[in-house]
C-alpha positions as CSV (number, residue, x, y, z in Angstrom):
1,X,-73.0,-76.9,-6.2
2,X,-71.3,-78.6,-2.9
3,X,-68.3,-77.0,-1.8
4,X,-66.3,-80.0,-3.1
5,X,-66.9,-78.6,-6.4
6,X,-66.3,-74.9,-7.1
7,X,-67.3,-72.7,-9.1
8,X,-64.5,-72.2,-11.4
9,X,-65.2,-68.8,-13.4
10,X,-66.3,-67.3,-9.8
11,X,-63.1,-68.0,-8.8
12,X,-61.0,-66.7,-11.4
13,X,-62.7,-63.1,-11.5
14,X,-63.4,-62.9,-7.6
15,X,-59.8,-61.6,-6.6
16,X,-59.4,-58.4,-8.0
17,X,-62.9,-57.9,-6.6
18,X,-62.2,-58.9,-2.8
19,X,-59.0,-57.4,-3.0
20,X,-61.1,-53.3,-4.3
21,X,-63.5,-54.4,-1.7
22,X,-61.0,-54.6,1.5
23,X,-58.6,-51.6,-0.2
24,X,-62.1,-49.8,-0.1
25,X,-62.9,-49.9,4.0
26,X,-58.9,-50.2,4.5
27,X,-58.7,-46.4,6.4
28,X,-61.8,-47.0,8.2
29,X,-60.1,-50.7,9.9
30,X,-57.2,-48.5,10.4
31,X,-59.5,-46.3,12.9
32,X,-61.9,-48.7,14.0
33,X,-58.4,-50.5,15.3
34,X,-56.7,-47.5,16.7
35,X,-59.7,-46.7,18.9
36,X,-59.6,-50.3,20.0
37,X,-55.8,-50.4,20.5
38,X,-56.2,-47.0,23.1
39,X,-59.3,-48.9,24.6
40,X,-58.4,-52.3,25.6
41,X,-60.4,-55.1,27.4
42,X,-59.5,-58.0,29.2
43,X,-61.6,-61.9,29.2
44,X,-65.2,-61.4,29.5
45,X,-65.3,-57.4,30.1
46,X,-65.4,-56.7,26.7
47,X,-68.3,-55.1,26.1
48,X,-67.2,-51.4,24.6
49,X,-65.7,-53.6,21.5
50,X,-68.4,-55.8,21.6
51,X,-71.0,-52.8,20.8
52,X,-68.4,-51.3,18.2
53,X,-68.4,-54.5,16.6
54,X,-72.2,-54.6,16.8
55,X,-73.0,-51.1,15.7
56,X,-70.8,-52.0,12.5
57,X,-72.0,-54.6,11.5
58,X,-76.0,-53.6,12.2
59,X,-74.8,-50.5,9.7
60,X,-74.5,-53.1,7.2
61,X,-77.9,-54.5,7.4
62,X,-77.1,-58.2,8.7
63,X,-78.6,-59.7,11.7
64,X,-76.7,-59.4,15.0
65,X,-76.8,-61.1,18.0
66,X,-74.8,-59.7,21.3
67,X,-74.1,-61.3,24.6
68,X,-73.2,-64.8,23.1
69,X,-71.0,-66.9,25.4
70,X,-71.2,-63.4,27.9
71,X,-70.0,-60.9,25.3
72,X,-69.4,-62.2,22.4
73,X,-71.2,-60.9,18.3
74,X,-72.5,-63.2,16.3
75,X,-73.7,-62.1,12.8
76,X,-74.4,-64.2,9.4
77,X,-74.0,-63.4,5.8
78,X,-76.9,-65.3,4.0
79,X,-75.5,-66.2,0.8
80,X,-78.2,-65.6,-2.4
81,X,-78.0,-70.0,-2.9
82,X,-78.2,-72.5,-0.6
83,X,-75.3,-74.2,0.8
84,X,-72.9,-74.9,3.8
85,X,-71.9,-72.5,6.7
86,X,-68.6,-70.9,7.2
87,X,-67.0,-69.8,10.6
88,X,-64.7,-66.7,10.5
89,X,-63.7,-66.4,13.9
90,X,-61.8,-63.2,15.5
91,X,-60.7,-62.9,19.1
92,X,-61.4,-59.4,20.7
93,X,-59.4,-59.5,24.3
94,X,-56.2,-57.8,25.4
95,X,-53.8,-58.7,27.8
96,X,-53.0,-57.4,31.7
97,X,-50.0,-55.7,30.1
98,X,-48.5,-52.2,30.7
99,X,-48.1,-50.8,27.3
100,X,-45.1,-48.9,26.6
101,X,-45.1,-48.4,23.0
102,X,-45.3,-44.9,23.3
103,X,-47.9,-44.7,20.2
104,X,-50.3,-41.6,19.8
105,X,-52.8,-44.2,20.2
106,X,-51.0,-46.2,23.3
107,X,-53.6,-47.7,25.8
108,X,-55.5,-45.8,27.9
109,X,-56.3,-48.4,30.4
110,X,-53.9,-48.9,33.1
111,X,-52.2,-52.4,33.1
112,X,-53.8,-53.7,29.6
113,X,-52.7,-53.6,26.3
114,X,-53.4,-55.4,22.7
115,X,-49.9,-56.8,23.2
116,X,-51.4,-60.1,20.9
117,X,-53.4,-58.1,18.0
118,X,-56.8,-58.8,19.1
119,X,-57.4,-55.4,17.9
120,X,-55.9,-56.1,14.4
121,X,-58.4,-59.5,14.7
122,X,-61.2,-57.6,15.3
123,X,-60.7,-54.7,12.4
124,X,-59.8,-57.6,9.8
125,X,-63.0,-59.9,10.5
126,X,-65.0,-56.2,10.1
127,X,-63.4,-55.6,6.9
128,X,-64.3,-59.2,5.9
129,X,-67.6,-58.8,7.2
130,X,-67.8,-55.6,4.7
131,X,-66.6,-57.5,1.3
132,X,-68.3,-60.5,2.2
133,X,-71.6,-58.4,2.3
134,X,-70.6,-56.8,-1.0
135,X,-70.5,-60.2,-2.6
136,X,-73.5,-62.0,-0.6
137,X,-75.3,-62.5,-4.2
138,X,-73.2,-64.4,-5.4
139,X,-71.6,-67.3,-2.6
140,X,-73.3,-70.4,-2.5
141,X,-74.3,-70.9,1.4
142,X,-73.7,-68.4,4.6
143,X,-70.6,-66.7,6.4
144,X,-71.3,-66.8,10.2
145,X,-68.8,-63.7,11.7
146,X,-67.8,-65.0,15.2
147,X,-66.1,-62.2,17.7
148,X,-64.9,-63.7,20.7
149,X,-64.0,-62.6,23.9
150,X,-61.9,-64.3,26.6
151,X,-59.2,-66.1,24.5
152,X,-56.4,-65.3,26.3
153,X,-57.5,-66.2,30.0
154,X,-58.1,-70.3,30.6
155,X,-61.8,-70.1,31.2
156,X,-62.1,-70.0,27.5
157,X,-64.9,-67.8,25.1
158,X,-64.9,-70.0,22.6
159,X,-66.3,-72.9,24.6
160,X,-68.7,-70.5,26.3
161,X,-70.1,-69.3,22.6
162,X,-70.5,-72.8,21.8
163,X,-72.0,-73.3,24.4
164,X,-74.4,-70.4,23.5
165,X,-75.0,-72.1,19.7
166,X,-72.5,-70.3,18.3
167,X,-71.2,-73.4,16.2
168,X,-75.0,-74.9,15.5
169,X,-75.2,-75.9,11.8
170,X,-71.8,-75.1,11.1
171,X,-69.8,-76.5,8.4
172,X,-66.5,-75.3,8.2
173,X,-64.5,-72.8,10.5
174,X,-61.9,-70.2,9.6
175,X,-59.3,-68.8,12.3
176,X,-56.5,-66.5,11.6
177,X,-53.8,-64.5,13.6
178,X,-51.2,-62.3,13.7
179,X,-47.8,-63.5,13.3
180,X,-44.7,-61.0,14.0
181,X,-41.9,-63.6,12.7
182,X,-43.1,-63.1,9.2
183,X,-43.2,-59.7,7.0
184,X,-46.4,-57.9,7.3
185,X,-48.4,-59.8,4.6
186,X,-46.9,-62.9,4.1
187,X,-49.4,-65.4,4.7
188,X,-48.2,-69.0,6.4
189,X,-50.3,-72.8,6.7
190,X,-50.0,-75.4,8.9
191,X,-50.1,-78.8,8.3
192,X,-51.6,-81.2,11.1
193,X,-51.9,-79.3,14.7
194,X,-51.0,-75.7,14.1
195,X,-51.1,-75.3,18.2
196,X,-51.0,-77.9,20.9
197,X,-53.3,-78.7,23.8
198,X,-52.6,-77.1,27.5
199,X,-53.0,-79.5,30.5
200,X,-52.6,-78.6,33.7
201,X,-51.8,-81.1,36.9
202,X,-51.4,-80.0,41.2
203,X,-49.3,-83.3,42.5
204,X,-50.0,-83.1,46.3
205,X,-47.4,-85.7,48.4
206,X,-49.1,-86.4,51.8
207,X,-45.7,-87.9,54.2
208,X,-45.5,-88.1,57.9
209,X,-43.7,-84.8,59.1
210,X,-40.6,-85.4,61.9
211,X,-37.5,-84.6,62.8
212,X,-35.0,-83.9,60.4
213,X,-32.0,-85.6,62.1
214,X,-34.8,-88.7,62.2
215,X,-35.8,-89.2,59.6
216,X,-36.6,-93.4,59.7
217,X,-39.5,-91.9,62.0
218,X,-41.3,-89.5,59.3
219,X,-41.9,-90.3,55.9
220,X,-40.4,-87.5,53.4
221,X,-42.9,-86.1,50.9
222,X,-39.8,-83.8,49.4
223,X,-38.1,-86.7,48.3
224,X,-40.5,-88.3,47.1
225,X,-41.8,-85.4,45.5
226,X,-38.3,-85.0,43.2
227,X,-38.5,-88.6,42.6
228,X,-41.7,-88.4,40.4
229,X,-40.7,-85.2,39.1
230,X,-37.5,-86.9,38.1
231,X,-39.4,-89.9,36.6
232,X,-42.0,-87.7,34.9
233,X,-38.9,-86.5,32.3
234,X,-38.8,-90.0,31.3
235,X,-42.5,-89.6,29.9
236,X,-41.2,-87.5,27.0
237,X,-38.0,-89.6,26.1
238,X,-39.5,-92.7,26.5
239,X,-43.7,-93.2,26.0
240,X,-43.8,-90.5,23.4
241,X,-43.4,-90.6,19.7
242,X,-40.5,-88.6,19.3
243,X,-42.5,-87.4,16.0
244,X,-45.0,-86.4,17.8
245,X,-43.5,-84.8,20.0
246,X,-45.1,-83.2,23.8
247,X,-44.1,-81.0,26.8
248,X,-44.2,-81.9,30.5
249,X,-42.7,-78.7,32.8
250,X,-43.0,-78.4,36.2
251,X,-42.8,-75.0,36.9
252,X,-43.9,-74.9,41.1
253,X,-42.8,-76.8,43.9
254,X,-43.4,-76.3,47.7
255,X,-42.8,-78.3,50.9
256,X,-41.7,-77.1,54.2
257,X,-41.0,-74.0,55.7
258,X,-37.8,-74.3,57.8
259,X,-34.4,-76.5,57.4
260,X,-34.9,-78.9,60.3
261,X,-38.3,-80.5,60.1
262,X,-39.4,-83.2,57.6
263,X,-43.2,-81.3,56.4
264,X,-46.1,-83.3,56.2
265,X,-46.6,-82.0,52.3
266,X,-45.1,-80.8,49.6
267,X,-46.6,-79.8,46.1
268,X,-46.1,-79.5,42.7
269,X,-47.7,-78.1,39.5
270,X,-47.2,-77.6,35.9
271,X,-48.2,-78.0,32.6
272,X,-48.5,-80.5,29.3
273,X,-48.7,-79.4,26.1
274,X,-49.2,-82.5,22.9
275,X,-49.3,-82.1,19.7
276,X,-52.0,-85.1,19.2
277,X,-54.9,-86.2,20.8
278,X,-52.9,-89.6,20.8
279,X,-49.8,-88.2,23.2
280,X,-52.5,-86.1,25.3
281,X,-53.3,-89.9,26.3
282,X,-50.2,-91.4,27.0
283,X,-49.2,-88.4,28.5
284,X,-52.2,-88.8,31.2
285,X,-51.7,-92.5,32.1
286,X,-48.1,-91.8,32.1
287,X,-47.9,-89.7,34.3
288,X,-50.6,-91.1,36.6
289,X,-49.2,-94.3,36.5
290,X,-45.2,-92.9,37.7
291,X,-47.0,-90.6,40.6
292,X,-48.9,-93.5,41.6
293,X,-46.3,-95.6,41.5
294,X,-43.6,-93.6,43.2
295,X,-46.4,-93.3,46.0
296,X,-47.1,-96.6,46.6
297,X,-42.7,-97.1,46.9
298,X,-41.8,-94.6,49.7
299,X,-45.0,-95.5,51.8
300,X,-46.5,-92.0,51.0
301,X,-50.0,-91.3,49.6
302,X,-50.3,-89.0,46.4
303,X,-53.5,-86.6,45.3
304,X,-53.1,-86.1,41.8
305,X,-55.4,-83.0,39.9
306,X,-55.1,-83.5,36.3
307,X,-56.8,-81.1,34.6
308,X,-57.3,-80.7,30.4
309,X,-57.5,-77.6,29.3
310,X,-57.9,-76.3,25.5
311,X,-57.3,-79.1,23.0
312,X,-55.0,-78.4,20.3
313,X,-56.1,-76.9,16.7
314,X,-56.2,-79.4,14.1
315,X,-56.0,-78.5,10.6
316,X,-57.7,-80.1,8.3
317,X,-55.6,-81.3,5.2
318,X,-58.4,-80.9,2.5
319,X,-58.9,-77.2,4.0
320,X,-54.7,-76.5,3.5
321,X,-54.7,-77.9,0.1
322,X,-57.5,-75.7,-0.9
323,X,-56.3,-72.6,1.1
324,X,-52.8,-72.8,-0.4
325,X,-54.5,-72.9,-4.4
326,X,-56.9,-70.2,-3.3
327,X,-54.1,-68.2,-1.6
328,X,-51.9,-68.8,-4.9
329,X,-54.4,-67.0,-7.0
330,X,-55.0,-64.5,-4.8
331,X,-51.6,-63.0,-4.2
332,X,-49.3,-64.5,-6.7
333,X,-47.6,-66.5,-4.7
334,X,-48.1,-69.3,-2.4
335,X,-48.4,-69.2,1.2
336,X,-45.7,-71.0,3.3
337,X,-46.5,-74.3,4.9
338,X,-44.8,-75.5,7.3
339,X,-45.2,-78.4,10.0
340,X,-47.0,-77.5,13.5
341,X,-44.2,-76.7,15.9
342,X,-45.9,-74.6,18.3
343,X,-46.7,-75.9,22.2
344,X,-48.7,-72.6,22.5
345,X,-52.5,-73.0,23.4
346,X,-55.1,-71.5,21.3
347,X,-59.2,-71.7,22.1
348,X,-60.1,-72.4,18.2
349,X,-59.4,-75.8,19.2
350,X,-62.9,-76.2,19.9
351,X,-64.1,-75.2,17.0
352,X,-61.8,-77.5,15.2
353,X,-63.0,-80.4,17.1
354,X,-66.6,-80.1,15.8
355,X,-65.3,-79.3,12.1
356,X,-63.2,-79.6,9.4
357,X,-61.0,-76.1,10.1
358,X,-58.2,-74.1,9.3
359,X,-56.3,-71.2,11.5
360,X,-54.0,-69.3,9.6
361,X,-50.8,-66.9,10.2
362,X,-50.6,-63.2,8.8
363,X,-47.4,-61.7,8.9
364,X,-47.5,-58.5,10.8
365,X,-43.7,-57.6,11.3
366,X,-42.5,-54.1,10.8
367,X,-39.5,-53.6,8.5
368,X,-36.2,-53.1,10.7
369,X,-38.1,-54.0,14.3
370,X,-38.2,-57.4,15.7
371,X,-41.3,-57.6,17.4
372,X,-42.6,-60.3,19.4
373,X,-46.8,-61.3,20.7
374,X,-47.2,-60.6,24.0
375,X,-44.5,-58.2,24.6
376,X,-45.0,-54.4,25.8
377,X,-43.6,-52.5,23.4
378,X,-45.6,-55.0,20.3
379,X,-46.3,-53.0,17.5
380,X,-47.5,-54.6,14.4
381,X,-47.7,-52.8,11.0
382,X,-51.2,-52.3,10.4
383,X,-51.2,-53.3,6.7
384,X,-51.6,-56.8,7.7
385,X,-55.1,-55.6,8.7
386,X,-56.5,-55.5,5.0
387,X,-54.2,-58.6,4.2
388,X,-55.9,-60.4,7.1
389,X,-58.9,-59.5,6.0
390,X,-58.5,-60.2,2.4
391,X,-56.9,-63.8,3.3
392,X,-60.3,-65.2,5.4
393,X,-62.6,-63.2,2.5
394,X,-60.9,-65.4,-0.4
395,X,-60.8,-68.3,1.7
396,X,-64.7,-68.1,2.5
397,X,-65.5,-67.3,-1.1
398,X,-63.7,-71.0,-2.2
399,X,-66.0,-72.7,0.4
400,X,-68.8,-71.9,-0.6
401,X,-68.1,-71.4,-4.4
């Protein structure tokens, strides 16, 4: 049976059973993110929550392999009948933040913190990893459990596990986070691009430096500078679908270093974020074409660094339709969907640009605080642990049902 056509009476008696499963190992995610949440690692260095992760899931009798894409787990649920391949992904980094939640459990690391919910990533995808096992004999094709480090820092861990054949054979990935706007629980889809891409550019204007009070004898990289900076707003307003919308900030510019001298340089950087692979493009010649142009106008010559970074996550449609049935059943009510409206980066991209995927938002908010991701003083409630972990269980059991 393809994972087009599911296995109706599976289906129907397969929530109470995830949701006793998850409610089972609940206390022990609790702990298992505690200890993470007081031991916090940042990019690649995480190799105390790598072994946790490791020993856990080796206590369960699956297959584990360590050090993918530096120091990353990979594990995989063999399913007792043949079929496709499921990624559940969780990220397992923290951030160079100075916690200041005050918590019995509070960092113990010096300028890091779980300020995003890594640790609440990492204790769901165990708990999955746990129910999953418990109902191996009856899913129709494998899980693959991917923990990732290094999602929060640019050179990115999900492109290094690639790399490493972490995606090989794959069929379908799962990605899944945190979300503080909504009550702890509440589960939320997006349709089309849940996250946009992140580009990065360094605009270097080479002039001829002078005299101020001369300036018909030096050619002014400052001015021209602002010029394409001024021009580059009219990328947004005018080459881009304004239903599809983009960002183009400039967020750095240097040139000279006293009031009386023309400099030979001046430089500028910032960032692009789209919402389609469509506006990354126009983007890109866009703003090309302006610096290049503006160059070639005031006689100065123009080094351009345009780099693309993470890609945006693209969620598939059939995967949101079958999510939002699945999550219907599930909990007894439907998730939210909403349109993507994020310009935040996210490094499940690269899974959803080999695969048909789906990321999807927990709440995690604590009645009566107002919390926000990346903030010192972040502190989710932990009952969106089991939820999480409930939410990417059911959703792997109706791909491969």
């Amino acid at each position: 049976m393809s994972s087009d056509q599911p296995n109706v009476e599976l289906l129907n008696d397969i929530g109470p059973r995830i949701s006793e499963l998850v409610s089972d190992v609940e206390p022990r995610l609790i702990e298992i993110r505690r200890d993470l949440h007081a031991h916090p690692e940042l990019g690649f260095e995480t190799t105390r929550t790598a072994k946790i992760v490791a020993d856990e899931l080796t206590a369960l009798g699956l297959p584990v392999k360590t050090g993918v894409g530096r120091s990353g787990v990979v594990a995989e649920i063999a399913g007792q009948h043949p079929g496709p391949c499921v990624i559940i992904r969780a990220d397992m980094d923290a951030l160079p933040i100075e916690e200041a939640t005050g918590l019995p459990f509070a960092s113990t690391v010096e300028g890091s913190m779980h300020a995003c919910g890594h640790d609440l990533h990492t204790a769901s995808l165990l708990g999955a990893a746990k129910a999953l096992t418990a109902l191996r004999p009856r899913l129709r094709g494998n899980v693959r459990l991917v923990f990732q480090p290094a999602e929060e820092i640019a050179d990115s861990g999900a492109a290094a596990m690639i790399q490493d054949g972490a995606a090989e054979g794959a069929d379908f990935a799962i990605g899944f986070h945190n979300m503080p706007d909504l009550p702890a629980g509440r589960v939320q889809l997006t349709r089309g691009a849940s996250t946009a891409s992140s580009d990065e550019f360094q605009v270097i204007v080479r002039g001829v430096s002078g005299h101020a009070a001369r300036p018909h004898l030096a050619e002014d990289p400052i001015v021209a500078a602002a010029y394409m900076i001024a021009q580059l707003q009219t990328v947004i307003s005018r080459q881009v679908d304004p239903s599809n919308s983009a960002v183009l900030t400039v967020g750095s510019i240097h040139g000279g270093r006293t009031q009386n001298i023309i400099p030979d340089a001046c430089i500028f950087e910032g960032t692009v974020r789209c919402r389609s692979p469509e506006a990354r493009d126009i983007v890109e010649g866009s703003f090309r074409r302006i610096c290049n142009g503006a160059a070639q106008a005031m006689n100065v010559a123009v080094d351009i660094d345009y780099v693309r970074g993470v890609p945006g996550v693209m969620n598939d449609e059939g995967l949101v339709t079958r999510a939002t049935e699945a999550f219907t059943h599930q909990f007894g009510e439907a998730p939210l969907i909403e349109v993507g409206r994020d310009f935040g980066g996210e490094d499940f991209a690269y899974f959803s640009e080999r695969m048909p995927a789906i990321h999807i938002n927990i709440g995690s908010s604590q009645p009566g605080r107002a919390d926000r991701l990346h903030n010192s003083d972040y502190q989710p409630d932990e009952a969106c642990i089991a939820r999480s972990a409930e939410v990417i269980t059911r959703m792997a059991v109706e791909l491969l049902s």
